[in-house]
C-alpha positions in Angstrom: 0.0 0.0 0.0 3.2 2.6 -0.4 3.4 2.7 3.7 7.1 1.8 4.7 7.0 -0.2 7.7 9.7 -0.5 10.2 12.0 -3.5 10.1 14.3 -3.7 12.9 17.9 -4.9 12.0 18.8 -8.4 13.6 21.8 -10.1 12.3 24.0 -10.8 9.3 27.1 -12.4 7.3 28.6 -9.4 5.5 28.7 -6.1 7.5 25.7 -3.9 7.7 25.5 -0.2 8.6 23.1 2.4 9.2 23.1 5.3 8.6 24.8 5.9 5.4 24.8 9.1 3.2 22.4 8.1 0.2 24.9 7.2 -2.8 22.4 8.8 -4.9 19.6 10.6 -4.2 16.7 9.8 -6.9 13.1 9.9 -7.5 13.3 6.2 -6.8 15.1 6.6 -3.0 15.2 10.2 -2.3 16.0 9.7 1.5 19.3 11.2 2.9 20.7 8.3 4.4 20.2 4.8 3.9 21.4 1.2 5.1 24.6 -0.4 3.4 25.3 -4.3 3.5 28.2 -5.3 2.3 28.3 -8.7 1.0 31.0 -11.1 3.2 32.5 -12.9 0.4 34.2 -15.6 2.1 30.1 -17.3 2.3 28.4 -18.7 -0.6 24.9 -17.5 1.0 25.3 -14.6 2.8 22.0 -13.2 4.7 20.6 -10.5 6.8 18.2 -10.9 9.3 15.4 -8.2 10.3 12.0 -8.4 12.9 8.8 -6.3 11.9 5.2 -7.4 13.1 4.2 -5.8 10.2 3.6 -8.9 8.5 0.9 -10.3 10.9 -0.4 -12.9 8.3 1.9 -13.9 5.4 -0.6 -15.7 3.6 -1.8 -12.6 1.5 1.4 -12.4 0.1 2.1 -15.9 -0.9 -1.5 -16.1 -2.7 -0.3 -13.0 -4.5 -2.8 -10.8 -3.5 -0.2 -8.5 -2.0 3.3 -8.2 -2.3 6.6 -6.0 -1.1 9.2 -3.3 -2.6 12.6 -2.8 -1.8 14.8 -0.4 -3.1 17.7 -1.6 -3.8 21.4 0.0 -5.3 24.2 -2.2 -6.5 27.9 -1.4 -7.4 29.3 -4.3 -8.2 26.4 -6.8 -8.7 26.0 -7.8 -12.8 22.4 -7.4 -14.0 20.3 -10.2 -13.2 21.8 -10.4 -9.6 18.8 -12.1 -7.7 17.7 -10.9 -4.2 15.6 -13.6 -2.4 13.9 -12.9 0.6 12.4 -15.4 3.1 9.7 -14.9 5.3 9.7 -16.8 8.5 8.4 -17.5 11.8 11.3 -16.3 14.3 11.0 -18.8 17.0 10.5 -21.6 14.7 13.2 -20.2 12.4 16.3 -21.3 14.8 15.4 -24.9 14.4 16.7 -27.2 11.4 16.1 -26.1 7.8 13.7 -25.4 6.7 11.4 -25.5 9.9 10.1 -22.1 10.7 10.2 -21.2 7.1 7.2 -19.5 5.2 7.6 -18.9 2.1 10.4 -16.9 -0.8 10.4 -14.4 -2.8 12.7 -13.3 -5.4 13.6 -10.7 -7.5 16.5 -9.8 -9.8 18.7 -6.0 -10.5 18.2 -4.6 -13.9 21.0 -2.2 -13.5 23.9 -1.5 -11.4 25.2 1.9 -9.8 21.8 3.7 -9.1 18.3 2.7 -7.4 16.0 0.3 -8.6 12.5 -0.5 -7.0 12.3 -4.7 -7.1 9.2 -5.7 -6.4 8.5 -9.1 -4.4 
């Protein structure tokens, strides 16, 4: 519905900060400072972890009745990059793969070195 709820940072592989100054301030990501992650290449699947209870009921969202944005500015990534994103129950999550799991989502860049809205 356009409304950016919050997402509270948890964990990751790589190194994540925020804030950042906004590597390009755009019609597509106009804010003034954003997050960075910066990918830890020494792990095939890197990953970062946040908590929101804005997603009370998933369910919408795997039926495809709604779905997500995130924008999303890449450097180094080639075109076609894919950004998946897993939805999951937290206290369930810790337990073996894939218990606690809900569902994934995936998108993929189209460019490299400015924003890009990729919608899930």
């Amino acid at each position: 519905d356009g409304n950016a709820d919050p997402a509270t940072f948890s964990s990751t592989s790589g190194t994540f900060k925020q804030p950042e100054p906004n590597p390009d301030a755009s019609d597509v990501n106009p804010s003034t400072n954003v997050a960075l992650y910066v990918q830890d290449q020494g792990v095939q699947w890197d990953w970062l972890a946040f908590w929101t209870d804005a997603i009370a009921d998933a369910s919408s969202i795997l039926n495809g009745r709604l779905s997500f944005t995130m924008d999303v500015f890449t450097d180094d990534a080639p075109n076609g990059t894919d950004i998946m994103i897993t939805l999951a129950n937290m206290p369930l999550d810790c337990k073996t793969y894939p218990i606690g799991r809900h569902s994934q989502y995936i998108a993929f860049t189209t460019t490299s070195g400015k924003w890009e809205k990729l919608q899930f």
